[in-house]
N, C-alpha and C positions, 0 to 999 in steps of 0.2 A: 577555159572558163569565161564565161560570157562580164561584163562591166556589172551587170544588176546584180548578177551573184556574188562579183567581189563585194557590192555597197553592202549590200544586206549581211554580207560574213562581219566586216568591218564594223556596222552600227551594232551587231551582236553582242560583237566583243568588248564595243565600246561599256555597252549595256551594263550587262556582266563586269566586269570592270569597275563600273561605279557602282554598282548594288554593291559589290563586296568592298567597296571604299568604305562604304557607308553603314555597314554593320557593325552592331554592337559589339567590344573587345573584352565586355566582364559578362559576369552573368553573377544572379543571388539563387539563393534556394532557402525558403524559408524553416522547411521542412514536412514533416505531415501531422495532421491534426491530431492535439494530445491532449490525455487527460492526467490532470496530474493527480496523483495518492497521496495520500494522510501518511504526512512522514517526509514528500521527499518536496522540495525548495520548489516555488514556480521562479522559473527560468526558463526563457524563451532564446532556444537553439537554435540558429542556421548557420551557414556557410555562403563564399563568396567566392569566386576564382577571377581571372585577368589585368585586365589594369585599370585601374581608377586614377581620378581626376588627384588635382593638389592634395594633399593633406585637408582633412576634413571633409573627405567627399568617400573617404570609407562608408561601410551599410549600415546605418541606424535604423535602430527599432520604434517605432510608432503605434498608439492605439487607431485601432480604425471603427471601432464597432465595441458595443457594452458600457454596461456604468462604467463610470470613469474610475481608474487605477492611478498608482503612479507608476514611471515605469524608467528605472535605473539610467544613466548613461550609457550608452552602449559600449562593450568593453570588444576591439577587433581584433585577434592575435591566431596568428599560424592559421588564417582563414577564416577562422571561426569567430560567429560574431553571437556575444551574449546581451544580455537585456534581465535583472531583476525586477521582480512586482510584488508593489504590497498593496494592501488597501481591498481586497478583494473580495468577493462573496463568491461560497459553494454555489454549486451545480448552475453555475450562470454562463454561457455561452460568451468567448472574447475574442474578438477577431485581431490580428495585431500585424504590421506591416513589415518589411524588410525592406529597406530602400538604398541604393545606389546610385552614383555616377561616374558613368567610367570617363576615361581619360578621351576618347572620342567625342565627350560631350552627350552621349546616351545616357535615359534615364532609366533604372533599370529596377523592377519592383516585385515581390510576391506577398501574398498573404496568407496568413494560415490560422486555425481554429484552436483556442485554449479552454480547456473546462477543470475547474477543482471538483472531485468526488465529492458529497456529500455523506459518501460510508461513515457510516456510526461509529466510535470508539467502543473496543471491542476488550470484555472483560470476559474471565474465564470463571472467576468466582474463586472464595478463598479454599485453598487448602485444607483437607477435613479425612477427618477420620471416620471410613464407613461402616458399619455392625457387621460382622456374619452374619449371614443367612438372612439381612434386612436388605430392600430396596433401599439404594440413595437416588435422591435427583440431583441432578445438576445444574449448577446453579449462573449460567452463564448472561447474560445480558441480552433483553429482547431483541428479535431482529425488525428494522423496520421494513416501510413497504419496498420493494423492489432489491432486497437483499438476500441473499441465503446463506445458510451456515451448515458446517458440518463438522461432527466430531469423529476424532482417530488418535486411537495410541502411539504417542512418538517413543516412549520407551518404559522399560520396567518387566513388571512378570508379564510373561504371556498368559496367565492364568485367570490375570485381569480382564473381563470382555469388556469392549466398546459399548459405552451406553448408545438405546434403544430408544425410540430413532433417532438414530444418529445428523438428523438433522435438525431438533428438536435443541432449539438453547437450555431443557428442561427434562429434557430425556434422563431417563433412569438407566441405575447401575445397576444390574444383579449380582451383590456379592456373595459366594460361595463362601462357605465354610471353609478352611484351611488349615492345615495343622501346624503351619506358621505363617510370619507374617509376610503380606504381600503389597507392594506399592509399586503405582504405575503412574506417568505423567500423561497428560490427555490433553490434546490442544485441542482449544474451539477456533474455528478459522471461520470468517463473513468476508462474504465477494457480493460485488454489485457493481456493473458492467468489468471496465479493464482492469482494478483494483478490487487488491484483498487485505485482510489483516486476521493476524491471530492473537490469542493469548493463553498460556497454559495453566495448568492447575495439578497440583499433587493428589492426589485419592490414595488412602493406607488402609488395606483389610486387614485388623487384629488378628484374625484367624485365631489360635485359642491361647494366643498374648498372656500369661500372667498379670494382674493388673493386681494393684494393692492398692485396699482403701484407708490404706493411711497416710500415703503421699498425699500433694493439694496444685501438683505443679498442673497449670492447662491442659497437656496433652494424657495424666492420668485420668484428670477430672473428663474431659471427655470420653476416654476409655472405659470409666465407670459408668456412663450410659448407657450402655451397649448390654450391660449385665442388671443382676439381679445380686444385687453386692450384701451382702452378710457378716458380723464381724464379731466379736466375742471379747469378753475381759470377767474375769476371775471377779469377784465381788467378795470380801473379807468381812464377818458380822459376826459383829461382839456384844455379846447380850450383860447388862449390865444386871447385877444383883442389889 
């Protein structure tokens, strides 16, 4: 092997050699971009692996982007490095950092995208007793723009149908006639992009209930709606001379 080809092997090596001296020995991962739902904590989640610097040179979280938040201490344990936020507005784009330095002296960073949903709180309407053989609506909470909703029986008679259209926060029941009583639970569900929410609601068909119009409790007094209530008393007349 000729003297040129040993140099050029040699400065190769050398090459090689120092590039990998010189490489980074941590790495962060901020994670991927989320949106957080009505309901759950905004907390900004990543991860870290290899060796970092002294103490204090763990991966803290930083704003990079958006109206201004505040945004927790960073808490580091078993890799995982967390970040609480308050302060925050719906549907507003937040960019937030992850930052490191490893023990080689590398700086070491990712970013990542947070959005809070704007989904509307979602109401199923109260509980109600519906007539035989009358249409009920439902009485669920409007959807707004870029929302949808739909309704489905989570349990009760099967005899109960699915109010029509069922995608209708307002959709009607048809309740059938019964020869007893029938009650079903019906949840309204609203999605708008990665996030949903529900709420349920009781529907009771009297079907042909007994109902006395002499009780006063709520749930007769509304069962006495449903009819054509009729009621009678003995009247006693004493004609005087």
């Amino acid at each position: 092997m000729s003297k040129h080809l040993h140099l050029i092997l040699a400065f190769s090596f050398l090459f090689i050699a120092g590039f990998t001296a010189q490489a980074q020995n941590c790495s962060v991962n901020a994670g991927i971009n989320t949106t957080i739902c009505p309901g759950q904590s905004f907390t900004l989640r990543g991860t870290a692996t290899g060796l970092f610097d002294a103490p204090g040179s763990e991966p803290v979280w930083s704003q990079i982007s958006g109206p201004s938040v505040t945004v927790s201490s960073t808490t580091f344990s078993g890799g995982e490095a967390t970040a609480a936020i308050s302060g925050y507005a719906v549907n507003v784009p937040y960019t937030f950092r992850l930052t490191g330095k490893c023990k080689d002296g590398s700086l070491v960073y990712q970013d990542v995208v947070y959005k809070v949903s704007d989904l509307s709180a979602v109401d199923a309407g109260p509980d109600a007793i519906a007539c035989p053989g009358t249409p009920y609506t439902m009485q669920a909470t409007p959807l707004a723009p870029g929302e949808t909703g739909v309704w489905t029986r989570i349990s009760g008679s099967a005899d109960m149908p699915v109010p029509s259209p069922a995608s209708s926060p307002t959709a009607v029941l048809n309740v059938n006639t019964s020869a007893s009583v029938q009650t079903a639970t019906y949840r309204w569900t609203v999605t708008k992009g990665d996030c949903s929410s529900f709420s349920d609601v009781v529907i009771t068909n009297l079907g042909t209930e007994t109902v006395d119009a002499h009780r006063s409790d709520d749930d007769n007094i509304i069962a006495l709606n449903c009819y054509n209530v009729t009621t009678d008393m003995q009247l006693k007349c004493i004609i005087c001379c």
